[in-house]
N, C-alpha and C positions, 0 to 999 in steps of 0.2 A: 388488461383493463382498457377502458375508454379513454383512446389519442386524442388530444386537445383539438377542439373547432373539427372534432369530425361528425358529418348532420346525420343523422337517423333519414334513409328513405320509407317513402308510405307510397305502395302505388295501389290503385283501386282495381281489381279485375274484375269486373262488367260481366255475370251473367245476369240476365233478363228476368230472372225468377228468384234466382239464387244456386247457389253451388250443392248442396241438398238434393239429391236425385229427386226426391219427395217435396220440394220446397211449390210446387205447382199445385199440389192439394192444398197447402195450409189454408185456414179460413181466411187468412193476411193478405192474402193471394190474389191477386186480379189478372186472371188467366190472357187477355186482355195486352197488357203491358209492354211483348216483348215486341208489338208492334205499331207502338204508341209514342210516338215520338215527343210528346210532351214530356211521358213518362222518363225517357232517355234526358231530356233537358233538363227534369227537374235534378237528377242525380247527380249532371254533371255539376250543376249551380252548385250545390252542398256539396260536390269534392272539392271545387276548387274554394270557397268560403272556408273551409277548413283546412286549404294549404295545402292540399295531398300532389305529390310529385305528377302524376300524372293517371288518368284511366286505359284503360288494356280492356281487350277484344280480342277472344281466340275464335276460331274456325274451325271447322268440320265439312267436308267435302262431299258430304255424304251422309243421309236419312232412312234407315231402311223403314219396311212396316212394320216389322217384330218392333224395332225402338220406340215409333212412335203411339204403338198401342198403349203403353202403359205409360211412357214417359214422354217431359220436353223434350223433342231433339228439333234443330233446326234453326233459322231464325234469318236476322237481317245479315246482309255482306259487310264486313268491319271497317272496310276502306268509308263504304258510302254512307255509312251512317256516323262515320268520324268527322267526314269532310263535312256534315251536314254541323257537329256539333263545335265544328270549328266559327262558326256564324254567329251561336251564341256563349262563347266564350274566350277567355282573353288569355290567360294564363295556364292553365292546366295542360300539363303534357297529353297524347294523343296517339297512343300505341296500337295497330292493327296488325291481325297476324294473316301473313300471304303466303304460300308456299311456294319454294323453289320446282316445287317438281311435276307443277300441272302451270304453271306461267313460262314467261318468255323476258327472259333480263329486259328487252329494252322498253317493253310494254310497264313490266313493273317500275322499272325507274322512271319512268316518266312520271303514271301514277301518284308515287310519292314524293318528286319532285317540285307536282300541281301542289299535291298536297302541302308539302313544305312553305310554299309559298303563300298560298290561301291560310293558312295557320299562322302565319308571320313567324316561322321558326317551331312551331311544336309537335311535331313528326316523328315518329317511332314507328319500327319495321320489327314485328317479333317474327323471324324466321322459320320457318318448319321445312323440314320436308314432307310432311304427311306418313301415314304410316300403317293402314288398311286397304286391302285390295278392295273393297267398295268404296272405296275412293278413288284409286286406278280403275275401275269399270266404268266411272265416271269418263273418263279421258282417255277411251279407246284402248286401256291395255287391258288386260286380263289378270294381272296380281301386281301387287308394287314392286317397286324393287330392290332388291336386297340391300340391309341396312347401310352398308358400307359406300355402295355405288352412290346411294342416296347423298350419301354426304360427300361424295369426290364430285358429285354434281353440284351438291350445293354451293362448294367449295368455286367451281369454273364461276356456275352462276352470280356470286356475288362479286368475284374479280370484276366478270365484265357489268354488272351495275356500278361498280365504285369507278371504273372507270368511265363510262357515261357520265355519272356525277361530278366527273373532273373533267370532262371534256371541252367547259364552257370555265376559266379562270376568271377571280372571282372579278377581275377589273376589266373584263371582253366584253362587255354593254357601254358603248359610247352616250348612244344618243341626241349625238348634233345633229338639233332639227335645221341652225345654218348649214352646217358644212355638208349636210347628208350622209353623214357617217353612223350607219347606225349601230354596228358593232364592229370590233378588232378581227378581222379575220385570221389574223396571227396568233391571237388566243383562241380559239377555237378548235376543236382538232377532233379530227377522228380516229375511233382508238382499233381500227382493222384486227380485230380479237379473232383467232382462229383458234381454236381448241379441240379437246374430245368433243364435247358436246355440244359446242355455240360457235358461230362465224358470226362476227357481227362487226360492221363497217363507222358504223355512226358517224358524227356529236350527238349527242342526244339531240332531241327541236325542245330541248326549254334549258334555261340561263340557271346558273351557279344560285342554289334556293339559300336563305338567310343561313342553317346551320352546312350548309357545305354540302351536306347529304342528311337523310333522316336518321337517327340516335338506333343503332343497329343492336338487335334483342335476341335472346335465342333463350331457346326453353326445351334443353336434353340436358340428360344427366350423365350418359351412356357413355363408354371410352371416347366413339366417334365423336358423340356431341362435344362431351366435355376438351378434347383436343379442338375442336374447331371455335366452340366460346372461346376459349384462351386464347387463340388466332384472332377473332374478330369480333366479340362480341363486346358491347359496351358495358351493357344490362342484361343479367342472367337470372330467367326466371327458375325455378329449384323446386323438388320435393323432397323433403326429408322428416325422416319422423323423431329422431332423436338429437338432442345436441353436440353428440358426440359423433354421430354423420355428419349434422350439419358443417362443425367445425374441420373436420377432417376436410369435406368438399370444399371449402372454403378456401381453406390452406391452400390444398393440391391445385385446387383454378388459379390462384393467384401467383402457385410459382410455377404452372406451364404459360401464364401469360409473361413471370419476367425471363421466361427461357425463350417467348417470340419476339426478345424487346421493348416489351409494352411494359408501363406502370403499371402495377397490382390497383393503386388509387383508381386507375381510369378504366377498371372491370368491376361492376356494380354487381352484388350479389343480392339475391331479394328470394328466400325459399318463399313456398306459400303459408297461409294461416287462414285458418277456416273456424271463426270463433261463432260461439254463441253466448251470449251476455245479458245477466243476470244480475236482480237487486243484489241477490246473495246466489253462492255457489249451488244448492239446492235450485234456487228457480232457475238458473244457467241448465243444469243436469235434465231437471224435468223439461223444458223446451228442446235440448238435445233428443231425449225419448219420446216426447211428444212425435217429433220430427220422424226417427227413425221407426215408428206406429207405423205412420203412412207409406212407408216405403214398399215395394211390392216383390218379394223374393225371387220372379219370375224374369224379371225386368232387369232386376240386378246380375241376374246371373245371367242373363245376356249383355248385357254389356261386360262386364268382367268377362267373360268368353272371348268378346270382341278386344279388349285393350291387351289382354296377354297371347290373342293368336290360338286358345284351345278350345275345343268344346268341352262345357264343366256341367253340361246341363243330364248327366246322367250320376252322376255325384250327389248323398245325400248331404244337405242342409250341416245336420248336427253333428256327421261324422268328420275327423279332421283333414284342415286341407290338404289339399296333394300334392304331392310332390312333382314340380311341372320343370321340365326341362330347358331352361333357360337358353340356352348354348345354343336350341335348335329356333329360339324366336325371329322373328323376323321384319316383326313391327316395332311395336313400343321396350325397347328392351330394358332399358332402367328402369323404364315403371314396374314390369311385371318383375325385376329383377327385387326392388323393393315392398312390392307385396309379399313374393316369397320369403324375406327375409324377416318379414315382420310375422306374419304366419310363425313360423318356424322360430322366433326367438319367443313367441308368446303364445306357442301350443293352441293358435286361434282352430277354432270349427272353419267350416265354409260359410256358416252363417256370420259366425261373429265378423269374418272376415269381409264381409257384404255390407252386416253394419257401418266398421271402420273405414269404409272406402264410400259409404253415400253421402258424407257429408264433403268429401273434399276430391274422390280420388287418388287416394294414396298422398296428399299434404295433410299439413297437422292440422287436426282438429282439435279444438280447446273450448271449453263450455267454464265459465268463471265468471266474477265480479269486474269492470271495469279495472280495478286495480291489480287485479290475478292479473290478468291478458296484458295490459300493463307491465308488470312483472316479468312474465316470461318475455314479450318483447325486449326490456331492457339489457334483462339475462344474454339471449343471444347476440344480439347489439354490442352490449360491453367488452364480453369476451369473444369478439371478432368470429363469430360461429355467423353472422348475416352484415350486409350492411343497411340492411330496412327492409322489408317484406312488401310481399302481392298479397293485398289484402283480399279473403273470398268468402261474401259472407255467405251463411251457409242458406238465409234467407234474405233475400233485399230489403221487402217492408218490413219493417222494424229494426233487422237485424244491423243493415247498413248504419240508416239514421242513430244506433245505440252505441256504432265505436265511432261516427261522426260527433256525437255528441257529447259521451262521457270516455270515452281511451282515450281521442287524438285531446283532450282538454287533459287531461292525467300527463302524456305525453309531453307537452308543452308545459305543461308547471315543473315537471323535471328538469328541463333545460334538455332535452334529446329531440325535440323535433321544432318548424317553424314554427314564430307567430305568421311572419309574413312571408311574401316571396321576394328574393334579393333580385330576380333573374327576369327574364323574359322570355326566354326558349327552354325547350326541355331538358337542353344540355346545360342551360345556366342551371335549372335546378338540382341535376346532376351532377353537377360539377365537373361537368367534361367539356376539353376543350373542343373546336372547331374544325374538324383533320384537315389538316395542309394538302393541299392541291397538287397531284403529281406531275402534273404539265408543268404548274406555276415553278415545284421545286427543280425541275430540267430547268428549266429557264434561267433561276439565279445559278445554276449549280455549270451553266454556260454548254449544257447537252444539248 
């Protein structure tokens, strides 16, 4: 059951349309939007008016023409149109996803350093490493790289950004405009990182930002992932389709984080939820079907070809799904690992399984009453199966403003989510402390 004074998270993941493969046709739709930055302004104003922890922005490295014929793919860069909605807003956390394996540690820390700073603290880093070779074709190589490598890469690459981030301790800005001192050059340090994959000499050229570094994110579910969130992740974005997965994942992240010495409290669990909401359950369902009309079976099964690594495009529709070789994936492997599992516990077609996946990609989708959605929120919430969700709606217009306006009020009269915000940075709303500086700690520790 529900631990006393523990807060329900709400975080907003930001597609420009919606999460709905088909969310671009609805008549609701203002095709228009994803590069309207009003439109962006206005959403953030209504998350943050509603309290919600923070907004999130994934990326994609890569647009072919088969995707874009029939569907949205593409859109703004998440860093610059974060930084942009740092300008008009005050409080809302500020999550952008950057990949470890087409960047360069000290270019990104810097980055999210500015960031940090221009934000007054509201800075989130959701970590990738990418995971289709048209994405690698992008950046001179010819297929990405194998799952594991990815993440021993990741792995160097984030040492030497958190070292960067510690390079400048937090009290090395003097500033005696008398004495001419303008900073400690004794705090200051260069962190001469040689490794497999990165040599890099530094201090960063920007000063120790309000949260120390940005609130560190990762979004895999996969052995490799799931060991390396435990290692370093704050906030851990999730897919799962039952609550007997979710809880299970839940558990397991939270005692390989107490096996790397870290608090269970200060790894934030948040699966997705892809609602659709409805006066009553009936008009929930028919907006869900409404939705899945427009989808174009063409489309779909290109992209599902693309997220699992197969070609499925010689496969009938109604006949049942295939049985796809997991072991031999090389991209997205939890995901496709979770599709087949759900396939296969519920004798889906290839269609139906097209269905289940346009509205979220392999996260739950839920079509209900304010107070259903509700519900299951609080379900997994209580019994420690999430600690608060990546909300995705499956359409923006409407669908956002519908759990801004009647869940997160449901919410809130239960006593599980804020009126207000107690905090100022991401990690006050988080509840995560401020990581101790490793230069700083040599120094008391007399290294």
């Amino acid at each position: 059951m529900r631990k006393p004074n523990r807060q329900l998270h709400l975080n907003l993941f930001v597609a420009p349309m919606g999460h709905h493969e088909a969310a671009w046709r609805h008549p609701d739709t203002n095709v228009n939007q994803p590069f309207d930055f009003a439109y962006f302004r206005r959403i953030a104003a209504k998350a943050e008016a509603a309290k919600l922890d923070s907004l999130f922005f994934a990326d994609r490295l890569s647009a072919s023409p088969g995707m874009v014929r029939y569907g949205a793919a593409g859109g703004l860069e998440p860093l610059t149109l974060l930084t942009a909605l740092a300008v008009v807003t005050r409080r809302i956390g500020l999550i952008a996803t950057v990949s470890t394996s087409f960047n360069e540690p000290f270019n990104l820390a810097r980055r999210f350093a500015s960031f940090d700073h221009l934000s007054g603290g509201r800075a989130g880093w959701n970590i990738i490493t990418s995971g289709t070779d048209e994405e690698a074709q992008n950046f001179n190589l010819n297929r990405i790289m194998d799952h594991a490598e990815r993440y021993e890469r990741a792995r160097e690459f984030l040492d030497v950004a958190t070292k960067l981030w510690d390079s400048w301790e937090e009290d090395a800005l003097i500033c005696d405009q008398q004495a001419g001192l303008y900073a400690d050059s004794a705090k200051v340090h260069e962190i001469n990182h040689k490794g497999r994959f990165y040599s890099v000499k530094g201090p960063l050229n920007v000063s120790r930002s309000p949260q120390g570094r940005p609130l560190l994110v990762q979004a895999g579910s996969s052995r490799d992932g799931r060991r390396f969130a435990a290692e370093f992740a704050e906030a851990i974005f999730t897919a799962q389709q039952t609550f007997e997965d979710a809880r299970h994942f839940y558990r397991d992240l939270k005692r390989q984080a107490e096996q790397f010495g870290r608090s269970p409290e200060h790894v934030i669990v948040l699966p997705g939820i892809c609602p659709v909401i409805g006066r009553t359950e009936e008009e929930a369902l028919e907006k869900q079907a409404e939705l899945n009309a427009l989808s174009n079976p063409a489309h779909s099964l290109l992209m599902l070809s693309k997220r699992v690594g197969f070609d499925l495009s010689g496969y009938r529709l109604d006949d049942p799904f295939p049985d796809l070789p997991v072991e031999q994936v090389r991209g997205h492997v939890s995901r496709t690992d979770l599709i087949v599992r759900l396939a296969r516990s519920e004798n889906l077609t290839l269609r139906e399984v097209l269905h289940r996946l346009a509205g979220g990609r392999g996260h739950r989708t839920i079509a209900g009453t304010p107070e259903q959605i509700a519900d299951f929120i609080e379900h997994w919430f209580t019994h420690e199966a999430a600690d608060g969700f990546n909300v995705m709606p499956q359409i923006m217009n409407g669908g956002f403003d519908d759990f801004v306006d009647f869940v997160v009020p449901e919410l809130q009269r239960r006593g599980l989510f804020r009126t207000e915000y107690t905090g100022a940075t991401l990690r006050d709303h988080y509840g995560l402390p401020v990581p101790a500086n490793r230069f700083s700690r040599e120094h008391a520790q007399g290294l």
